[in-house]
C-alpha positions in Angstrom: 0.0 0.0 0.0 1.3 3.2 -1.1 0.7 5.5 2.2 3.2 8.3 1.9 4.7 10.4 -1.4 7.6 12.4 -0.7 9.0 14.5 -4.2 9.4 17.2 -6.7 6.3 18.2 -8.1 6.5 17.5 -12.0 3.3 18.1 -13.5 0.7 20.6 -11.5 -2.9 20.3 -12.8 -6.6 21.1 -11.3 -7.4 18.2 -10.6 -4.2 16.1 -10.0 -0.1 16.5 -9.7 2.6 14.1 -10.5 5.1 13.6 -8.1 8.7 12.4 -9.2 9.6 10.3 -6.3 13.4 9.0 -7.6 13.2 8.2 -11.2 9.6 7.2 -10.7 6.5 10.1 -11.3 3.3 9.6 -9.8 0.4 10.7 -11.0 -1.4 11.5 -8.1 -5.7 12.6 -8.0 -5.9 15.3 -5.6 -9.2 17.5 -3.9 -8.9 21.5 -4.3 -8.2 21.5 -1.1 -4.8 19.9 -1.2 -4.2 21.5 -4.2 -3.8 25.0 -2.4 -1.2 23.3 -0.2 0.6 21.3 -3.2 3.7 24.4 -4.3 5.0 25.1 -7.7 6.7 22.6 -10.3 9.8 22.1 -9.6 9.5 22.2 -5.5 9.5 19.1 -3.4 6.2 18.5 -1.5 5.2 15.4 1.0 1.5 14.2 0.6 -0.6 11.2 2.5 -1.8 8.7 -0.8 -4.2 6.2 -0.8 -4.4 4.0 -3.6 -7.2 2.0 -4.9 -6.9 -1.0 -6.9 -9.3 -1.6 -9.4 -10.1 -4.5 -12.3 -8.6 -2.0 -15.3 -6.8 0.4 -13.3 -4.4 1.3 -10.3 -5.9 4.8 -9.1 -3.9 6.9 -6.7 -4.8 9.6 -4.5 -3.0 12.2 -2.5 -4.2 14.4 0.4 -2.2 17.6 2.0 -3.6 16.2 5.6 -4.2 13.1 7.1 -7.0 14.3 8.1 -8.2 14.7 4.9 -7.5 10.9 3.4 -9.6 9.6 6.5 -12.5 11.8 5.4 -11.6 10.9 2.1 -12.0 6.7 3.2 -15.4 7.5 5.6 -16.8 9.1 2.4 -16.3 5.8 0.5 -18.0 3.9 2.6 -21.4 5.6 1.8 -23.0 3.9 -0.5 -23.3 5.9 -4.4 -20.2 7.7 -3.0 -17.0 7.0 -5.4 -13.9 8.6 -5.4 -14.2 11.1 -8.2 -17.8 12.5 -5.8 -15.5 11.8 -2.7 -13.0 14.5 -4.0 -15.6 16.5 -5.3 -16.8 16.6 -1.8 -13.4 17.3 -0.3 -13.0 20.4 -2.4 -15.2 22.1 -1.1 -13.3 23.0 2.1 -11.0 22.2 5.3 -11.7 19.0 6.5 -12.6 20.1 9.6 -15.7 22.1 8.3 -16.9 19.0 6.0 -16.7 16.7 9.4 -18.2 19.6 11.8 -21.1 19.7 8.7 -21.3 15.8 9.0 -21.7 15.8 13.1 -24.7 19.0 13.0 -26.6 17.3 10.7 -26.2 19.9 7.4 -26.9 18.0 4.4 -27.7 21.1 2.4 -23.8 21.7 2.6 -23.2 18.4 0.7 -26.1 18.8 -1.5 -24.2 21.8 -3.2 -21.6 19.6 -4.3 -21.9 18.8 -8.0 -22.9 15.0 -8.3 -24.7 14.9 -4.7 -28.6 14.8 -5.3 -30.8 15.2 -2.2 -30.9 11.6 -1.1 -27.2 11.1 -1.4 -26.7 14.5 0.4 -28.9 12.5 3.6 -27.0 9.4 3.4 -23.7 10.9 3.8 -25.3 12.5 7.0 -26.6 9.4 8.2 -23.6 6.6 7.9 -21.5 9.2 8.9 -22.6 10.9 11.8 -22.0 8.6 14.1 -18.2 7.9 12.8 -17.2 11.8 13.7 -16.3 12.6 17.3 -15.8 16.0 18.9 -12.9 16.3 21.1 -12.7 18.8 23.6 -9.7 21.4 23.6 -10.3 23.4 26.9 -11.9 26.0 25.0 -15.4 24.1 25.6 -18.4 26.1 22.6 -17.0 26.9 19.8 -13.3 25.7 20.5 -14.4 22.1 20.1 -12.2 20.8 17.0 -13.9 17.7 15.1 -12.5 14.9 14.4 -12.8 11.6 12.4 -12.9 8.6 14.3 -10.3 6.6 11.4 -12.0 3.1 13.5 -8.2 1.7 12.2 -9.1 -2.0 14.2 -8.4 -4.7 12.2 -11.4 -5.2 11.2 -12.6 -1.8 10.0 -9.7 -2.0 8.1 -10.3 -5.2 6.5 -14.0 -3.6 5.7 -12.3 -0.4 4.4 -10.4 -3.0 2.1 -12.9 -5.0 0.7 -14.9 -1.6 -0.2 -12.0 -0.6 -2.2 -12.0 -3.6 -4.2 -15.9 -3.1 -5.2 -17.9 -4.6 -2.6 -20.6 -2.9 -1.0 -20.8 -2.3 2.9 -23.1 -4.6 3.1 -21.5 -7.2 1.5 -18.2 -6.4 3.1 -19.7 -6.9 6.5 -21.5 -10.1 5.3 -18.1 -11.4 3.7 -16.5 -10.4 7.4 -18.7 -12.5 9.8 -17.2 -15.1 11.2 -13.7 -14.0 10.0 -11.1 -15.1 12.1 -7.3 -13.7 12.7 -5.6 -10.8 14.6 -4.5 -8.5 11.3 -6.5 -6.9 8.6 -4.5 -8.9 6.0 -5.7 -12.3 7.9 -9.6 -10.9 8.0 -9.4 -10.0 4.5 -8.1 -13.2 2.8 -10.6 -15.2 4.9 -13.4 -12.7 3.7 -11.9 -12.8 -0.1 -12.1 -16.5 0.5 -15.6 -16.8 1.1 -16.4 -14.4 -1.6 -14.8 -16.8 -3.9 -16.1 -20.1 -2.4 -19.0 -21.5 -4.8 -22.8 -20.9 -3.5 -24.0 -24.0 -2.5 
């Protein structure tokens, strides 16, 4: 898994960058948001990936925070949310006001997002909700920072993997029960072995 990019930005576009890690570029999808952060060609830039493996197509992702990439990962776990409507959703601020959004409840904020319809808009607000915690600073009010809760336990991990591969929540949960082992990698080969098992 490709977690971390660390290089000189070779190619700066509005909707992705390359990164030329060694002799190596990487073409990278990135939110508006990171964008802001990512410099100009030529200057060396760090950025959290996340990459998605696909049938026809290795798809990588980059993210100025970490913050941003768990967002990024909650988001895919809605159901009718992708990852080019994931971004879409990212760009349209800091992370923190896109999970503070989440926890009051304001849909309307996700319906202005091109590609979100109403009902989408409510399921983000739904599945989500309760995967956002508020963390006190000492400030108490409006100090409160918001966080995601990145629920990294083997398991959700092994979930957050089988989603990536094209399985439904659902399904991922139904492939999961029962699972046995101590790492994600153990959960998910058991799950991708019952997946491939013949229906009886």
């Amino acid at each position: 898994m490709i977690a971390l990019l660390r290089g000189e930005v070779a190619v700066r576009r509005t909707d992705h960058v390359t990164i030329l890690c060694g002799d190596v570029g990487y073409r990278v999808a990135v939110s508006a948001e990171t964008l802001r952060h990512v410099p100009a060609v030529g200057e060396r830039v760090t950025l959290h990936a996340h990459l998605i493996v696909r049938d026809d197509a290795l798809a990588l992702y980059g993210f100025h925070a970490e913050q941003e990439r768990d967002l990024f990962l909650m988001l895919l776990s809605v159901q009718a949310v992708g990852p080019k409507v994931a971004l879409a959703v990212l760009s349209g601020g800091h992370p923190r006001e896109l999970i503070a959004a989440i926890a009051a409840g304001d849909a309307a904020r996700f319906q202005a997002v091109p590609g979100i319809g109403k009902r989408t808009a409510e399921r983000i607000i739904v599945e989500l909700r309760e995967k956002v915690v508020v963390t006190s600073d000492g400030h108490g009010g409006a100090g409160m920072p918001i966080v995601a809760s990145r629920g990294s336990g083997p398991r959700a991990l092994a979930r957050d993997g089988l989603i990536e591969l094209g399985y439904a929540p659902a399904e991922a949960e139904e492939l999961l029960r029962g699972a046995e082992g101590e790492s994600a990698e153990e959960l998910l080969a058991h799950a991708l072995r019952v997946a491939r098992a013949p229906s009886s």
